[in-house]
N, C-alpha and C positions, 0 to 999 in steps of 0.2 A: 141522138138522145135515146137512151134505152129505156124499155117498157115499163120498170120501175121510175124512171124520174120521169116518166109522162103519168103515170096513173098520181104519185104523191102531187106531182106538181100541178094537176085537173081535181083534185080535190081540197086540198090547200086555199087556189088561189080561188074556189068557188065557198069555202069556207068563211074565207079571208074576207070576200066581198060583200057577205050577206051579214059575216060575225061584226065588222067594222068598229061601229061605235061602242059596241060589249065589250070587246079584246081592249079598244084603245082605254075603255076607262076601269077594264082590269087592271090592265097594266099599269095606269098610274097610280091606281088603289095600293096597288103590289111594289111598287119601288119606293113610295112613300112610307110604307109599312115594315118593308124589309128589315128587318135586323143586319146593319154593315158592320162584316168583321174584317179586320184587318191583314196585310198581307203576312205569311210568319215573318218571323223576326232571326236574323240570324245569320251570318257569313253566306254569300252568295258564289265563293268560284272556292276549287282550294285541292288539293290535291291527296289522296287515302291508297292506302295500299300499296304493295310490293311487289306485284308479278311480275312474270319476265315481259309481258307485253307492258306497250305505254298506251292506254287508251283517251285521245280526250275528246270530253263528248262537252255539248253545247246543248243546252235544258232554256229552248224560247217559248214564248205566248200568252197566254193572260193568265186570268188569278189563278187558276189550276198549275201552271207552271210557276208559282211564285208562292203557293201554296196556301191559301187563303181557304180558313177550315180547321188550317190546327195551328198549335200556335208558337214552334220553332220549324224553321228551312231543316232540320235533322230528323221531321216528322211528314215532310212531304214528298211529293214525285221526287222531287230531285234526291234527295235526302237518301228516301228507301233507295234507289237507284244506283246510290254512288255506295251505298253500304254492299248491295248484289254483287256489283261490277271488282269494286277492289277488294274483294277475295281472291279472286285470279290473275286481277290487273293490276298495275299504277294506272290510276283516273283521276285526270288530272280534267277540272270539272268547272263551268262556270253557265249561271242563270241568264239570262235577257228576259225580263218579265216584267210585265203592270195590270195589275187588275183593271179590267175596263176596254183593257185593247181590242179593237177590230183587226183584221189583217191587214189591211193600210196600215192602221198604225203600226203592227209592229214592225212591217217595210221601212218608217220611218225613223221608229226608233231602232232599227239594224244598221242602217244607212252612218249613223252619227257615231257607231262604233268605234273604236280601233281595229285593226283589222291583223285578225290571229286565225292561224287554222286549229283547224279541230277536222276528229277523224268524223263523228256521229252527232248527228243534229235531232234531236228529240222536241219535236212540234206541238204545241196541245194549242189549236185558235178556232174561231169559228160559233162557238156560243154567242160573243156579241154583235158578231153580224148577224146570225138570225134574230135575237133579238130585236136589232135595232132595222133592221126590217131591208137588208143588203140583198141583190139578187143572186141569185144561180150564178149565173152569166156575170154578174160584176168579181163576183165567190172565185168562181172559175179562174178569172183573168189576175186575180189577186194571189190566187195560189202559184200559176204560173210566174206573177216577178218574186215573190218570196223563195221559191225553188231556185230560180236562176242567180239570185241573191246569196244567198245559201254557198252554192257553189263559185262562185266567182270570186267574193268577199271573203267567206273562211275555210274555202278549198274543200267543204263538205265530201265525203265519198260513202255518207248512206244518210237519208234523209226516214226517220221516222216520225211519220202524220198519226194521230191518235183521234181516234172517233170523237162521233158527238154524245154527249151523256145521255142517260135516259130521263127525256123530258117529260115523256108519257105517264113513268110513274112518281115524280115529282110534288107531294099530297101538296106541297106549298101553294101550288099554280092552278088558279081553279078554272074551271072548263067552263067556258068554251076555250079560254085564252091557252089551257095544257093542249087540246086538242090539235088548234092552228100550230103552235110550238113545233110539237110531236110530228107534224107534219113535215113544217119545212127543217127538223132535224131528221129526219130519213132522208129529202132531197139533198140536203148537206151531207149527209155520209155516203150516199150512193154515190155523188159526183167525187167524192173523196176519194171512196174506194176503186172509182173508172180511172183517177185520174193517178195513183200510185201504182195501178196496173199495168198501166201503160210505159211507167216508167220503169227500167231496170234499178233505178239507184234508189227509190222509192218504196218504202214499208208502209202497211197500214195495220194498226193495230188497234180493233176494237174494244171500247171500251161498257158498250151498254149494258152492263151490269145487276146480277139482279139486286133489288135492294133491300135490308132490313135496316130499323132503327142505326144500328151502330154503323152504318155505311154513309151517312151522311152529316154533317159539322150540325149546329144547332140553326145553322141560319135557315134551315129545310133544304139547302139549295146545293152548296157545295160541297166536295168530297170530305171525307174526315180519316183519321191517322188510318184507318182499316184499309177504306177505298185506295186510300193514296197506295199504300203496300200492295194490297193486291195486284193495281193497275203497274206496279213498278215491276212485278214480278212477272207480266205480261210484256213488258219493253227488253228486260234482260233477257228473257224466252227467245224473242224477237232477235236481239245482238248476237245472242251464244247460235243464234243457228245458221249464221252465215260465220 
């Protein structure tokens, strides 16, 4: 364990135990309250572009990935994404996403798939296991069968992991509950970032972002048609330099 997930993870869990009863009845203040938007709407795989390469890339993980925030799949990660890529390529392109998924679950729901290769796997998970209050160490070993899943199931040959959002500056989330957050989303990107390091087949592409108004949907919380493009044009970055 390196010196950053020992310092976030000795103040967090000393946060965590003294915050307890504030955080939990933030939280349920704040999910009760929340404004639920819906996932976009709009064809999930399909194939854009003429170039001489054939790229296909595979867009997994929760509402981020499924694009919840604006309100057509032609306005989200994936969307902006497949618009980048087949300028140069044929991208030939399909989702695996559900707003709400942990990383368990989307092991579960990858599991039940039909089973196609793709060259590039575009990952965005990890928000509701912090929230819902997952460890490091369970995080960790989650990440690992999803990798392994990845490759063995749809022949994956570059696996890109995209950061945790900025919870810190999140005005929705009010502190103390932003702070604990903020915490264990730096534990989660740190082991993210250990853990694509290590890996040759493994990208990691951060997302924490700065924010204004137009960077986030109306729900306070998730991304909106700006953010999505931006972060897409961070993943293409990513593809075009290998």
């Amino acid at each position: 364990m390196n010196t950053k997930i020992k310092i976030y993870s000795f103040f967090h869990n000393i946060f965590q135990l003294f915050l307890l009863p504030v955080i939990s009845w933030q939280g349920k203040i704040l999910r009760e309250r929340a404004l639920k938007l819906p996932e976009a709407s709009g064809v999930r795989k399909g194939t854009e572009g003429s170039g001489p390469h054939n790229l296909k890339v595979l867009i997994i993980g929760d509402s981020s990935a499924c694009g919840v925030g604006v309100q057509y799949v032609n306005d989200s990660l994936a969307g902006h994404l497949v618009k980048l890529l087949s300028k140069t390529n044929q991208c030939n392109w399909k989702i695996i996403a559900k707003s709400g998924l942990r990383t368990s679950d989307l092991i579960s729901l990858l599991y039940v798939q039909n089973t196609l290769k793709f060259d590039i796997a575009v990952v965005s998970i990890g928000v509701n296991d912090i929230t819902s209050g997952v460890s490091c160490e369970k995080w960790n070993r989650e990440l690992i069968k999803l990798n392994f899943l990845l490759r063995t199931k749809f022949e994956i040959k570059k696996i890109i992991f995209c950061g945790m959002p900025p919870f810190g500056r999140l005005r929705i989330i009010p502190n103390p509950l932003r702070l604990v957050l903020f915490l264990k989303a730096n534990l989660f990107e740190e082991l993210l970032f250990n853990f694509c390091r290590e890996d040759p087949l493994c990208e990691y592409v951060r997302i924490n972002l700065p924010l204004g108004e137009e960077m986030i949907a109306e729900d306070g919380f998730h991304p909106s048609n700006h953010f999505y493009k931006f972060w897409a044009s961070l993943i293409n970055k990513k593809i075009s330099e290998n």
